[in-house]
C-alpha positions as CSV (number, residue, x, y, z in Angstrom):
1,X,-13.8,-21.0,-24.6
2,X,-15.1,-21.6,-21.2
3,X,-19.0,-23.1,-20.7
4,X,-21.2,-20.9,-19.1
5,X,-21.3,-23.8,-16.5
6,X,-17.7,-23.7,-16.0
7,X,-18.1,-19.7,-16.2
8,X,-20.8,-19.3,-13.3
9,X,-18.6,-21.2,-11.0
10,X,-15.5,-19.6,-11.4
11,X,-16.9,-16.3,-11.1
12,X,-18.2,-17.8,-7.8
13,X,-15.3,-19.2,-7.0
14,X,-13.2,-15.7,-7.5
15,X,-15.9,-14.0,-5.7
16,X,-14.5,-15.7,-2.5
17,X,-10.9,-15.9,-2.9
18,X,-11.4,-12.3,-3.5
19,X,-13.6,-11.3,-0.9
20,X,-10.7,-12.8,1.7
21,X,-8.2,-10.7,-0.2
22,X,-10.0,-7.6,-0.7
23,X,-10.0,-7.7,3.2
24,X,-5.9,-8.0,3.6
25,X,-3.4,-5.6,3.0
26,X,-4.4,-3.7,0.1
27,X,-3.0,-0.9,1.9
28,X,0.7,-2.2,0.6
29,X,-0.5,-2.7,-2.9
30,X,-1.8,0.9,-3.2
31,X,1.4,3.0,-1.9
32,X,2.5,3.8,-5.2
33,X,4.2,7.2,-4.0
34,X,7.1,8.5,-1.7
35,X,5.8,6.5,1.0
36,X,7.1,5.7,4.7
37,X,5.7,2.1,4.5
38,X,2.1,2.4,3.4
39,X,1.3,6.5,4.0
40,X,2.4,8.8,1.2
41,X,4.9,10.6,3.0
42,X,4.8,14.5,1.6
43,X,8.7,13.9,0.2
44,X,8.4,13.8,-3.8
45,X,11.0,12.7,-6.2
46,X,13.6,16.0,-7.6
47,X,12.9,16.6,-11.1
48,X,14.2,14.5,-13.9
49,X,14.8,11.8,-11.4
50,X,13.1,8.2,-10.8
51,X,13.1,5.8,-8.3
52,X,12.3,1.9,-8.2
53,X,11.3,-0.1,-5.8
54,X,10.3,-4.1,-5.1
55,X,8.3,-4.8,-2.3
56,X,8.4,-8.5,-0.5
57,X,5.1,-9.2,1.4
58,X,5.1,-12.7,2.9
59,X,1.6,-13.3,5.3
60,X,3.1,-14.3,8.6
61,X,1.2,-16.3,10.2
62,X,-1.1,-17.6,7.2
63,X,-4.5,-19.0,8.0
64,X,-3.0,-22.9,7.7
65,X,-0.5,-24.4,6.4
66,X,0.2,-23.8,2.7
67,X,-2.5,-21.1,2.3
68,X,-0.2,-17.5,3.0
69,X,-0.6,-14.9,0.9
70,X,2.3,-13.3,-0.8
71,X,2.6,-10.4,-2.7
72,X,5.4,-9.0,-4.9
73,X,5.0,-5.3,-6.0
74,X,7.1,-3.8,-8.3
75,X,6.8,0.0,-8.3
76,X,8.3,3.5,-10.0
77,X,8.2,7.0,-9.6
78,X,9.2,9.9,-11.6
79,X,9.7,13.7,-10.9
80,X,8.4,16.5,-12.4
81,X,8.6,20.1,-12.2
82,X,6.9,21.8,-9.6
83,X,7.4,19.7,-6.8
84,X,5.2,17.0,-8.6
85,X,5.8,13.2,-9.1
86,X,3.8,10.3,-10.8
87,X,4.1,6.9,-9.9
88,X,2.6,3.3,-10.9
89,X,3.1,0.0,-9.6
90,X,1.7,-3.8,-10.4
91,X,1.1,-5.4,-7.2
92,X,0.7,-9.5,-7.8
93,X,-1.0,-11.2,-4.7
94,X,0.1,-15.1,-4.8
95,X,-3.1,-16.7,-3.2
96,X,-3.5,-20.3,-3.0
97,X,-6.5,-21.5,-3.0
98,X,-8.3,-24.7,-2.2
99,X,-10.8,-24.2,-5.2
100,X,-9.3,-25.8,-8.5
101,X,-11.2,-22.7,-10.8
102,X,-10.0,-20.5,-8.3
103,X,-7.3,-18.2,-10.1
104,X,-3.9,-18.6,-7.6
105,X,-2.7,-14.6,-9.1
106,X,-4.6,-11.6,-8.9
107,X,-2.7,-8.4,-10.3
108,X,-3.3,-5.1,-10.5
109,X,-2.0,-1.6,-12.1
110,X,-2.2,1.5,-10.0
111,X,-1.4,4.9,-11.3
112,X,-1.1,8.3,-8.8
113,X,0.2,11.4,-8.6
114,X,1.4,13.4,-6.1
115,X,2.0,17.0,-5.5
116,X,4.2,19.1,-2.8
117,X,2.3,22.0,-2.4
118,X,4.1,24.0,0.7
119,X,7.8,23.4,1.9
120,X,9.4,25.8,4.5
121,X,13.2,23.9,5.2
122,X,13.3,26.6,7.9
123,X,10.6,25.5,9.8
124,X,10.4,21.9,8.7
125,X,7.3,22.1,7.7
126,X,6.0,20.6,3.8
127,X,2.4,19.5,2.8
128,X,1.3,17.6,0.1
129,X,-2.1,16.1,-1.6
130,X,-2.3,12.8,-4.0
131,X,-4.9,10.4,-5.3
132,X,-4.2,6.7,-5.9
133,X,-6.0,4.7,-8.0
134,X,-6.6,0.6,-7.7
135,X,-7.6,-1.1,-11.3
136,X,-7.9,-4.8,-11.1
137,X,-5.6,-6.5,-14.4
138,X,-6.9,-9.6,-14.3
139,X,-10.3,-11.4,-13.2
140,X,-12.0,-8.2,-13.8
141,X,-15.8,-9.9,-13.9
142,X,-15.6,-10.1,-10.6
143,X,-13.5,-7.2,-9.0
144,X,-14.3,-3.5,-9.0
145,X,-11.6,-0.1,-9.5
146,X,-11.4,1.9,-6.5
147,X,-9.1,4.9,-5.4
148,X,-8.3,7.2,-2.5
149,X,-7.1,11.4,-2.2
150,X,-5.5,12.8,0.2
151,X,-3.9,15.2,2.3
152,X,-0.8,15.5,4.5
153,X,1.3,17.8,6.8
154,X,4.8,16.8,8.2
155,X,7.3,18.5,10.7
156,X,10.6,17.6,11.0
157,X,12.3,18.7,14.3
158,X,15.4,20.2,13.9
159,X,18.9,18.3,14.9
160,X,20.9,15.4,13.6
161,X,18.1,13.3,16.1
162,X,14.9,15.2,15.4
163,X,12.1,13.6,14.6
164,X,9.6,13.8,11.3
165,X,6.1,13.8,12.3
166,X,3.4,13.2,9.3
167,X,-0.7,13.7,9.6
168,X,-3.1,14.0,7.1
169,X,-7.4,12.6,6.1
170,X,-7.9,10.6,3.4
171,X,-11.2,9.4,1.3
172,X,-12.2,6.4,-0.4
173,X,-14.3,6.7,-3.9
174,X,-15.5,3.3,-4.0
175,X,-18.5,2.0,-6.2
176,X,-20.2,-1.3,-4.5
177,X,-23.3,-1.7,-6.9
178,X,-22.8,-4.9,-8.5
179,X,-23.6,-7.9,-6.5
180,X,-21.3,-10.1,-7.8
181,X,-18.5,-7.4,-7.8
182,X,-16.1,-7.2,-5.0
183,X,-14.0,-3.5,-4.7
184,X,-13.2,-1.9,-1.4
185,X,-14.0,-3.2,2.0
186,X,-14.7,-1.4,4.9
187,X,-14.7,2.6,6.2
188,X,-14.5,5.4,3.2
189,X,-12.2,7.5,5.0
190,X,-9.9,8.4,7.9
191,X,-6.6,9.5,9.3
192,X,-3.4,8.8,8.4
193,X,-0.5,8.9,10.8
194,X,3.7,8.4,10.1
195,X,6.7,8.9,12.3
196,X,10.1,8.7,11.6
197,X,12.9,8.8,14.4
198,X,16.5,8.8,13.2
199,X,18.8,6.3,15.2
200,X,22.3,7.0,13.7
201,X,23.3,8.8,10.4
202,X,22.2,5.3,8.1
203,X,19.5,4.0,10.2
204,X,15.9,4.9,11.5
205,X,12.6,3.9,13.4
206,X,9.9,4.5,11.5
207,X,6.3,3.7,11.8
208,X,3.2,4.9,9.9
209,X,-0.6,3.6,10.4
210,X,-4.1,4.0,8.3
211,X,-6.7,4.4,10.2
212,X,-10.0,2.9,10.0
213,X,-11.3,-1.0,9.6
214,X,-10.9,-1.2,5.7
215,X,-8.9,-2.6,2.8
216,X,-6.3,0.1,3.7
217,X,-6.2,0.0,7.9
218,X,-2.9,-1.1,9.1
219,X,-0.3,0.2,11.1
220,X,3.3,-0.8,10.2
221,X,6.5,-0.6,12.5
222,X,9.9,-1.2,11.4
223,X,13.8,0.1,10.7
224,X,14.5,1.8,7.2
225,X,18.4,1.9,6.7
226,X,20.3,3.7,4.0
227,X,22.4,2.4,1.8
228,X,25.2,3.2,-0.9
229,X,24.3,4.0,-4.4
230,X,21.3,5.6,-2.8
231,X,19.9,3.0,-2.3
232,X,17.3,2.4,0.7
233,X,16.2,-1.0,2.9
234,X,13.1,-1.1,5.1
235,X,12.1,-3.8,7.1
236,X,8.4,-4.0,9.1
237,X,5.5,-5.9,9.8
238,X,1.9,-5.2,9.1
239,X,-1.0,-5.8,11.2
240,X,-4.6,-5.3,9.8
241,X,-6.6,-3.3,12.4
242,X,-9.3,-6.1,12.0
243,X,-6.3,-8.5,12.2
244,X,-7.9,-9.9,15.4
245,X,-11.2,-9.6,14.9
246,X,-13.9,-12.5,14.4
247,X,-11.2,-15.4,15.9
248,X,-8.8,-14.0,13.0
249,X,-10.3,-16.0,10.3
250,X,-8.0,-13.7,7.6
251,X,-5.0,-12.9,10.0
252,X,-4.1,-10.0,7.8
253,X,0.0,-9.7,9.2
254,X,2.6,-9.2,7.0
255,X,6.7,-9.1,7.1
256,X,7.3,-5.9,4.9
257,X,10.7,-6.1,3.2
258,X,11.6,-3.6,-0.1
259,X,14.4,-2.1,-1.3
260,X,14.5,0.8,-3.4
261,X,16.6,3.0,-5.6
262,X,16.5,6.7,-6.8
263,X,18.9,7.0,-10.3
């Protein structure tokens, strides 16, 4: 059993390892849903299907040498009948830390469900809402649950070529009453964009971007290519829209790699 000593400063010493995390790229660790990158797109896995996917988020560059941020995120999906799916995922963010009481793993369980409300194939039009929710797994005296809702619209253009435009608002609900808590950081709400450009019949530009100067603000470019067995590849990079504020002290880029599966 730990002293109360020994107690007080590790809580302290949480606090700010988690105060600079709270800050970077939660946006990637709450995305448990049909997603582009980090926007729920309004797509929704068919019925009695699933889908996996591993998620590879390597801070690029880190604040010094030795001191990146990584974070592995497993995540799953399921369909349900009408035009509904549920999802959960257990981000782990690998942060070293200079403090020896300071925890180096912080993980997290994050449960949502999504629902296709309105889809016309002849117009290309679908809409969806969704709610997310962030629960902290570990270190929990000092971190707070959070979670956001949402709403989006898409059009695809027609032709082989045509674009997928998405656009929705989303809201935070966010407690921050506890002093010695940490939950979400920044704006409670925004707008959240996506677009998605085929290139050639396996591979596409696509790009998607929270807005707002938050735990979820980043815009993400990359190339999403698809592969046998239904399988899918996306490759990005994150930046933070605070990523260059205050001389960058949290540099809050990220390489975005997953690969993911529908069976």
């Amino acid at each position: 059993m730990k002293t109360k000593s020994r107690a007080r400063f590790s809580s302290r010493a949480v606090r700010t390892v988690f105060a600079a995390l709270a800050s970077v790229l939660v946006a990637h660790s709450a995305s448990a849903q049909s997603t582009i990158f980090n926007i729920p797109s309004t797509d929704v896995v068919a019925k009695g299907k699933g889908y996996f996917e591993f998620d590879v988020l390597p801070q690029a560059p880190g604040p010094t040498t030795g001191s990146s941020i990584v974070i592995y995120n497993p995540r799953g999906i399921v369909g349900l009948p009408h035009d509904t799916e549920v999802g959960v995922n257990i981000p782990i963010f690998h942060v070293p830390s200079s403090v020896p009481s300071a925890p180096s793993n912080f993980a997290y369980i994050q449960p949502n469900i999504k629902n296709k409300f309105y889809s016309n194939d002849d117009s290309g039009v679908a809409a969806a809402v969704g709610v997310v929710v962030n629960i902290p797994m570990n270190e929990t005296d000092s971190q707070l649950s959070w979670a956001y809702v949402y709403g989006n619209l898409s059009k695809k253009v027609k032709g082989d070529h045509g674009p997928r435009f998405t656009v929705g608002p989303y809201g935070v609900f966010a407690k921050q009453d506890d002093p010695v808590k940490v939950g979400f950081l920044g704006t409670r709400g925004g707008v959240l964009l996506g677009y998605e450009q085929p290139l050639s019949g396996k591979v596409s530009f696509v790009a998607d971007w929270f807005s707002g100067k938050n735990s979820i603000g980043y815009f993400t470019p990359g190339v999403s290519f698809t592969l046998p067995h239904s399988g899918l590849l996306n490759i990005g990079y994150s930046f933070g829209n605070d990523s260059w504020e205050n001389s960058n002290a949290t540099r809050n880029r990220y390489v975005f790699v997953y690969y993911g599966v529908t069976f």
